[in-house]
N, C-alpha and C positions, 0 to 999 in steps of 0.2 A: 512480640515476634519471637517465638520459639527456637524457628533457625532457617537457615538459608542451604541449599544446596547448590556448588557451585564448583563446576567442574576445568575449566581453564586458567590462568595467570589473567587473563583481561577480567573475565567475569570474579575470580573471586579478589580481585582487588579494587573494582565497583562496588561489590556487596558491602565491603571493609568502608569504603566512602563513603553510599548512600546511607547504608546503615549501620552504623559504629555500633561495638559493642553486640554484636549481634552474631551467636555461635553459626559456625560451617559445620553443615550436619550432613548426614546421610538422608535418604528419601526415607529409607522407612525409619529410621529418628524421627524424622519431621514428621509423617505421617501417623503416628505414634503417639506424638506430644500437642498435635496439634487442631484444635476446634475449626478452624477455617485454613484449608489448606487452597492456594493459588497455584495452577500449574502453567507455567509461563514458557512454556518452551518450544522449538521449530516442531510444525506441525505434522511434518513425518514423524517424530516421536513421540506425540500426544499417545496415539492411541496403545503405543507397547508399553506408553508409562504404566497407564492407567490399568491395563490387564494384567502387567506385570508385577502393582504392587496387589492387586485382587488375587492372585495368585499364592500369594503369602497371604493372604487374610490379612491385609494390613488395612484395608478401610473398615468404616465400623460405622455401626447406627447414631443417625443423629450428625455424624461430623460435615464439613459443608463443604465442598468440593467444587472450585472454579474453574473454571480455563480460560485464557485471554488471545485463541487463537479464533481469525475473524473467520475458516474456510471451515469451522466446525462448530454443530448445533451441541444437541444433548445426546446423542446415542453413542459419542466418543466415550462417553463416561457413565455408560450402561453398566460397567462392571462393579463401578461404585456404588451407582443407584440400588444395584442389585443386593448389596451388603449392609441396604440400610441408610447410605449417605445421600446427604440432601444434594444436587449437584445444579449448578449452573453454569453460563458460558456469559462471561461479560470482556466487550473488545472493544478499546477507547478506537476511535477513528483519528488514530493521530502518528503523526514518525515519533520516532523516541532515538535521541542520542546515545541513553544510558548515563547519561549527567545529572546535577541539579538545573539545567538547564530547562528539564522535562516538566519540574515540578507547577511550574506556573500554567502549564501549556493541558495538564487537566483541569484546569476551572473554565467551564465551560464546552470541554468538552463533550461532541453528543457520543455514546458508548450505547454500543445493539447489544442487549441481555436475551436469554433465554433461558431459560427454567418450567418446571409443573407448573401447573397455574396455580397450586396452595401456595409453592413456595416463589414467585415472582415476585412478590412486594419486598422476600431478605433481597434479592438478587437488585432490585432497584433501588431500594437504599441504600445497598453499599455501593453503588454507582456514585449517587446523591452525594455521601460520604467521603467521596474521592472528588467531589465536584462536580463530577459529568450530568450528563442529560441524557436518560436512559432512554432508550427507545428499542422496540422488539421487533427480530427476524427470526422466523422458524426455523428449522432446520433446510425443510426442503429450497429455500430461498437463498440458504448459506452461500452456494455455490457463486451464483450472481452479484449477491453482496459483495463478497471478498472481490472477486472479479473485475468489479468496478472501480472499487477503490484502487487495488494493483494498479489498472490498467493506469486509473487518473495520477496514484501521486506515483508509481515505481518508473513508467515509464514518460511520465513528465522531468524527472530527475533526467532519464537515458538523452532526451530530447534535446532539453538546454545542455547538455554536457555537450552535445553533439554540436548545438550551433556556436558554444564559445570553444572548441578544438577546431572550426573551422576559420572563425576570425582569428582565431592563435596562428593557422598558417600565413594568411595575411600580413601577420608583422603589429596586431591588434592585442596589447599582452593584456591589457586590463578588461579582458571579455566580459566580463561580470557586470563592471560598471557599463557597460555600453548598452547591454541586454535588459539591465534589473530593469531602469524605467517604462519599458514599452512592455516587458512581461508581466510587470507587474500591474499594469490597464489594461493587457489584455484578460488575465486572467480574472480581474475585476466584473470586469464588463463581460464576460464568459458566464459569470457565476449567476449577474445579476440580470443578463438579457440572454443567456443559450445562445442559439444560432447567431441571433439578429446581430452579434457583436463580431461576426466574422468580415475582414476586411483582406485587401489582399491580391494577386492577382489571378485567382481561381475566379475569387467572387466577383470580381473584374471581367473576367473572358478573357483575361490577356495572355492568347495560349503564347505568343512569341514570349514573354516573358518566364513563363515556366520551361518553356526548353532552352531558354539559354542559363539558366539557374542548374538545371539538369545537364546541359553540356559541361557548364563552371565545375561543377563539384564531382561528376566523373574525369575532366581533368586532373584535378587538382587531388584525388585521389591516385591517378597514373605517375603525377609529377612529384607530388610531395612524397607520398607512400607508397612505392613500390610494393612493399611487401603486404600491404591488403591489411593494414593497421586501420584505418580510416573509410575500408567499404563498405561500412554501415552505416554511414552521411546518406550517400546519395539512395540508395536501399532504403532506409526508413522516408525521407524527403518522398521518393515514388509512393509508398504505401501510404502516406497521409494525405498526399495531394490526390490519391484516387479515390480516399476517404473522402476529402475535402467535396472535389468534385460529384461526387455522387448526392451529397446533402445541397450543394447549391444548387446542383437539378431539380431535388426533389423539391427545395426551397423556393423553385423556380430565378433565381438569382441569377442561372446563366440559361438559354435554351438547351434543348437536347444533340441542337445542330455544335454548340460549342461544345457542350460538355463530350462529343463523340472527337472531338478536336484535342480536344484535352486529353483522352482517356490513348489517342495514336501517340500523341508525346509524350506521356509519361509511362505507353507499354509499346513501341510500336511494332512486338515481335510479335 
C-alpha cells in the first residue's frame, strides 16, 4: 500500500491503526504511485474526485480505478476510463465500524461489482480476495440497489433506536436486552419466510389495539417531550403500520373491510 489519504483526526488515526506503517499522502501522490487506486469516499464527492484528478491528467493507462460507493455504477469514473484506466465499482453489502472489528465480517460477504465485461473477472477476483461473494448490478439498477439496502439496514438502526427510547421513557433502562431476543426471530424469520413471518396486531385485525398504541405514544410524546424530541415515534409507528396494513390486504391476512378500519386509525384526518 502506497499511501492513504486522510483528511480529519478520527480518520487519519484509523488509517495509522488499520494500517501501521502506511504513509498519509496526498490524492494525487497516491494516484501517482499507485497500480490499484480504491476511492472510498461519501458519494457526493465521488464524482468531483474523480474529474478533479482527470483534470491534472493524473490517471493514466492501464492503472485500476475502484470505488466502493453502493448508489454508483461505472459512469462516475468515466473520466478515468477516458485516460486509459481500467475502472470498476465493488460495494461490500455490509455496515463497517471502521475498526478491526470489520475485518472478520468480509468473509463471506456478497459485494455488487461492476466493470467492462473484459475487465469483470479483475473486478471479481479482487472481491474473492477480500473474501466476498461478488455478484453484478448495472448501473441503471444502482439506484434501487442502494435504496434497498438503506432503506433495510439505515432505517432498521432508526427503528429499534426508536422502540428502545420509547421503553427508556417507561422506566425500561436495559432496552437492548428486552428487544434483542424478539428482534432478533423476527428478523430471522423475515429473512427466511418474507411476509408469511409477520405477526402482530395489523395481521391480527386488531384495529382497537393499534389505536391505543397510537394514543400511548402521541401521549407520551406530549407528556415526556414537550419539546418535539421524540415526534418521530409515533410518525414513523403511523407510516409502517400503513405499510403493514396495506401488504396484509394485499396478502389477504386482514379483509378490505378491516384494513379501511385500520387505515381511519392510523390517518383519520
Amino acid at each position: 500500500i502506497v499511501g492513504i489519504y486522510a483528511v480529519s483526526a478520527a480518520s487519519r488515526e484509523r488509517a495509522q491503526v488499520m494500517v501501521p506503517g502506511v504513509p498519509l499522502a496526498s490524492v494525487d501522490d497516491i494516484v501517482a504511485s499507485a497500480e490499484l487506486v480504491i476511492l472510498a469516499v461519501p458519494d457526493d464527492a465521488l464524482a468531483g474526485l474523480v474529474s478533479g484528478v482527470a483534470s491534472r491528467q493524473g490517471w493514466r493507462m492501464g492503472q485500476i480505478v475502484l470505488h466502493t460507493s453502493g448508489s454508483y455504477g461505472l459512469e462516475v469514473l468515466a473520466p478515468a476510463a477516458q485516460a486509459g484506466a481500467i475502472t470498476g465499482a465493488l460495494h461490500p453489502v455490509m455496515t463497517f465500524s471502521g475498526t478491526s472489528l470489520d475485518l472478520p465480517r468480509l468473509v463471506g460477504c456478497p459485494m455488487a461489482v461492476a466493470a467492462a465485461p473484459a475487465f469483470l473477472p479483475i473486478v471479481q477476483a479482487l472481491a474473492v480476495e477480500l473474501g466476498g461473494e461478488p455478484f453484478s448490478v448495472i448501473d441503471s439498477d444502482r439506484p434501487v440497489y442502494h435504496a434497498a439496502l438503506a432503506h433495510s439496514a439505515n432505517h432498521l438502526v432508526t427503528l429499534v433506536t426508536q422502540a428502545m427510547r420509547a421503553l427508556n421513557t417507561i422506566g425500561i433502562e436495559d432496552a437492548a436486552a428486552v428487544l434483542r431476543p424478539l428482534l432478533s426471530a423476527a428478523l430471522e424469520r423475515a429473512l427466511n419466510e418474507g411476509e408469511g413471518a409477520l405477526t402482530g396486531p395489523i395481521s391480527r385485525g386488531d384495529v382497537g389495539t393499534v389505536k391505543t398504541h397510537l394514543n400511548a405514544l402521541d401521549s407520551l410524546e406530549q407528556a415526556k417531550h414537550p419539546d418535539g424530541r421524540d415526534r418521530d415515534i409515533p410518525a414513523s409507528y403511523r407510516a409502517l403500520a400503513r405499510a403493514t396494513t396495506q401488504r396484509c390486504e394485499i396478502n389477504s391476512q386482514i379483509t378490505p373491510e378491516v384494513a379501511q378500519q385500520l387505515y381511519q386509525v392510523i390517518d383519520p384526518d
